[in-house]
C-alpha positions in Angstrom: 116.9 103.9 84.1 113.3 105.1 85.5 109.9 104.9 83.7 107.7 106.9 85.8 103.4 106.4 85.0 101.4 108.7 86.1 97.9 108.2 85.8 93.9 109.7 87.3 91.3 107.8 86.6 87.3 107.7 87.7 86.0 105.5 85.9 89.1 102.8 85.6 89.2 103.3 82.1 92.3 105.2 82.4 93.6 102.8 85.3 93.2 99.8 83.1 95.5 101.8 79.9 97.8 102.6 82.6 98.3 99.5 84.3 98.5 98.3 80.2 101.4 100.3 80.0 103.1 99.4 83.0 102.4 95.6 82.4 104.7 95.9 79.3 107.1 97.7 80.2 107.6 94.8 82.9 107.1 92.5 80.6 110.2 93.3 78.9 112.7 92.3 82.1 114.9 95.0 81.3 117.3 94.5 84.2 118.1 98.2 83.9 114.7 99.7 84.1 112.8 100.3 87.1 108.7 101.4 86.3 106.8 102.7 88.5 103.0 103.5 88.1 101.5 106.5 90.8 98.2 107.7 91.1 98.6 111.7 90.3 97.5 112.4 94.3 100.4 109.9 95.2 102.9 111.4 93.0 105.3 114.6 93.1 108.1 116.8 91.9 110.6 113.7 93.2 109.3 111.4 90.8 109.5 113.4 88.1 113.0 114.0 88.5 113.8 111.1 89.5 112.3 109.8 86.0 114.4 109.3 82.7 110.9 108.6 80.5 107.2 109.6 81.9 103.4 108.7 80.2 100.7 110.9 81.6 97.7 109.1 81.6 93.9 111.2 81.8 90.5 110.9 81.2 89.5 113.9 79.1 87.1 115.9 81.2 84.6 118.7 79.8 87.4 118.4 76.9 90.6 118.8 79.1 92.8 116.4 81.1 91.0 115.8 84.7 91.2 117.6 87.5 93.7 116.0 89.1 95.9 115.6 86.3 95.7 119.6 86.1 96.7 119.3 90.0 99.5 116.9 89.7 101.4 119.5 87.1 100.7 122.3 89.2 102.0 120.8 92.1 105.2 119.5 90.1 105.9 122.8 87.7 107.4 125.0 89.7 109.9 122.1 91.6 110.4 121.0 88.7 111.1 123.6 86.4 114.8 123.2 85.1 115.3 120.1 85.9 113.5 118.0 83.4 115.3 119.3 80.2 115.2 116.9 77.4 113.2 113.5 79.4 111.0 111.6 77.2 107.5 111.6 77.4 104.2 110.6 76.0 100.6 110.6 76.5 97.4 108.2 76.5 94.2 109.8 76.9 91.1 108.1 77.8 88.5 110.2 76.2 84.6 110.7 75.6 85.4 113.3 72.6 88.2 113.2 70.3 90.6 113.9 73.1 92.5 116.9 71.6 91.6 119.3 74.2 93.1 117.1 77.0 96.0 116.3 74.6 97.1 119.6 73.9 96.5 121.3 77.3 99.1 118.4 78.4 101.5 119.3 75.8 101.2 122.9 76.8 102.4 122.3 80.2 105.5 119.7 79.8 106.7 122.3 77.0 107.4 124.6 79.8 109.2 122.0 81.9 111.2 121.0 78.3 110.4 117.9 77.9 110.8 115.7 75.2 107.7 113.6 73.3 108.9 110.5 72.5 105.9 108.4 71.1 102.7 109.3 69.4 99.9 109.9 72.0 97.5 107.2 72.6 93.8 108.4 72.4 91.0 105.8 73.2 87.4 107.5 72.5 85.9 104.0 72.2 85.0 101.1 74.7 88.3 98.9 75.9 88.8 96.3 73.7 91.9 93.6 73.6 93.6 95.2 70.9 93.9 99.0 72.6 95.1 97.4 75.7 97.6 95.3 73.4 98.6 98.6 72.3 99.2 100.5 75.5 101.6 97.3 76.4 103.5 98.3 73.2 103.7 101.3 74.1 105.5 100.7 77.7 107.4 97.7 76.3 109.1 100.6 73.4 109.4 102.7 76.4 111.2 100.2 78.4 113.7 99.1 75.8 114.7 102.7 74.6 115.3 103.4 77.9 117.4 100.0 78.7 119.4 100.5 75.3 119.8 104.4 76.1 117.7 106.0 73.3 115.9 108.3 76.2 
């Protein structure tokens, strides 16, 4: 099984969630389940097929996902489109606001490629702290075990 995380980050706020996420997913020693964390510039349409479970980790910019979060999905929609029916997703937002706007615009896109959300989302609008990283480990370590006793 894959766990694909795919993550932009300026700051390294969003990095450091992401890297949470992939840290306990590994953690887990699923023998099964292979994670792999990409930058959005480094990832593509192969990945996301080649995915059983995906987390989309932004920044909220102006109130949307960044930039090149926006990018990664348009480069992936259209080579994509059909092919992703039913994965398992979720989200973690690193945000400034309340992190709805880059939330939903997210949701908005992966609805047209039919894919499934899987987890709540994860928004952090405060400074990193132990317990939100803790949290984004939870949050690959579920991921990882679903997807090693076939829930996704």
């Amino acid at each position: 099984m894959h766990f694909l995380i795919v993550y932009h980050s300026q700051s390294g706020k969003t990095r450091l969630l992401a890297e949470a996420v992939a840290h306990g997913a590994e953690s887990m020693s699923c023998d099964s389940v292979v994670t792999l964390l990409k930058r959005t510039y480094d990832a593509g349409p192969a990945d996301m097929i080649w995915a059983d479970a995906m987390v989309f980790a932004t920044p909220e910019n102006f109130g949307y996902m960044s930039g090149a979060m926006k990018d990664f999905f348009d480069r992936i929609f259209y080579p994509c489109t059909g092919l992703l029916e039913g994965k398992a997703y979720t989200v973690v937002v690193g945000a400034g606001n309340d992190g709805t706007g880059a939330l939903e615009s997210i949701r908005r896109i992966v609805r047209g490629l039919s894919l499934k959300e899987i987890q709540n989302p994860i928004v952090v609008n405060a400074p990193l702290d132990k317990s939100t990283i803790e949290t984004c480990q939870e949050l690959g370590k579920t991921i990882a075990a679903g997807l090693e006793v076939g829930i996704y």
